[in-house]
N, C-alpha and C positions, 0 to 999 in steps of 0.2 A: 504494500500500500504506500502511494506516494501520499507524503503532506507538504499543504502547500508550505512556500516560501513566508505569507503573512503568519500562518499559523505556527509555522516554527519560532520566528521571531517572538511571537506574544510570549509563545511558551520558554523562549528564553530570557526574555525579559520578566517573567514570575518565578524565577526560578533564585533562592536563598544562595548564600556564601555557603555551605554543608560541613567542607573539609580544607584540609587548605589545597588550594592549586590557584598558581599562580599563571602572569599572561604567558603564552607560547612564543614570546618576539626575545630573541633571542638576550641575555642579559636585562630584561625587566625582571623587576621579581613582585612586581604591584598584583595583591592578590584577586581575584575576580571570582565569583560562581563559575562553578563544574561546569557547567553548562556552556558557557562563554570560551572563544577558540583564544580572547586574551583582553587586554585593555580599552578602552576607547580610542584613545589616540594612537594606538601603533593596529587597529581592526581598522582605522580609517587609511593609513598610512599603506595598508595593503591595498596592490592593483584592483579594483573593481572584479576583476575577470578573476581573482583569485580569490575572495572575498563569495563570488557568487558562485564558485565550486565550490570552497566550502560550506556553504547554506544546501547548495544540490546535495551533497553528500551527509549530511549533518540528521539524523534523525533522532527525535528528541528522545530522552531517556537513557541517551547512549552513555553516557554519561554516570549514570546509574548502575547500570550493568557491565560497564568499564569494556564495552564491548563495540568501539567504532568499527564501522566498515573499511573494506581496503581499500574502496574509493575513497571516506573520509581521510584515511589516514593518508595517500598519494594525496589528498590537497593541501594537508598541516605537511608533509614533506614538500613540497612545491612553495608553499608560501615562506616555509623555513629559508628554503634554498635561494628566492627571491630576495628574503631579508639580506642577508651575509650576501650577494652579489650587489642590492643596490644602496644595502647600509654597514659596513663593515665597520666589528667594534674598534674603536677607537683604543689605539697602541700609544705609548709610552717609544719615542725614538732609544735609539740603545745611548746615542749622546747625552743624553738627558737625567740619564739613568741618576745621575751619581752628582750633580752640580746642584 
């Protein structure tokens, strides 16, 4: 059974803090409900088109049953991969190390 796209939102937006899990963007550690793929500002910060496969793929309660799909999960890897190529964490030069 598909659900739609509105209806997943609602039901992730009523959805409590439970446990700790924090956002997915690589080096946030800002906590968000299970349910949620990560923060506001770094779920904005994703492409549109990666943002909207993971809603395709996202089916609610997953979360719950700690049981995403292999499509959900190929989108949280896509979006990972997307972070670290267009946001890479920020390094410390090796000059710098020591002054």
């Amino acid at each position: 059974m598909t659900t739609s796209i509105a209806r997943k939102i609602a039901y992730v937006k009523s959805q409590d803090q439970t446990r700790a899990h924090h956002c997915h963007w690589p080096g946030c550690s800002k906590q968000v409900p299970p349910a949620k793929w990560g923060c506001f500002e770094h779920w904005k910060k994703l492409p549109k088109r990666i943002r909207d496969r993971i809603w395709a793929a996202y089916q609610p309660g997953q979360e719950k049953t700690l049981t995403p799909s292999a499509e959900y999960l190929a989108a949280a890897r896509e979006a990972k991969a997307w972070v670290l190529a267009n946001h890479p964490p920020a390094t410390t030069p090796q000059s710098n190390l020591f002054a």
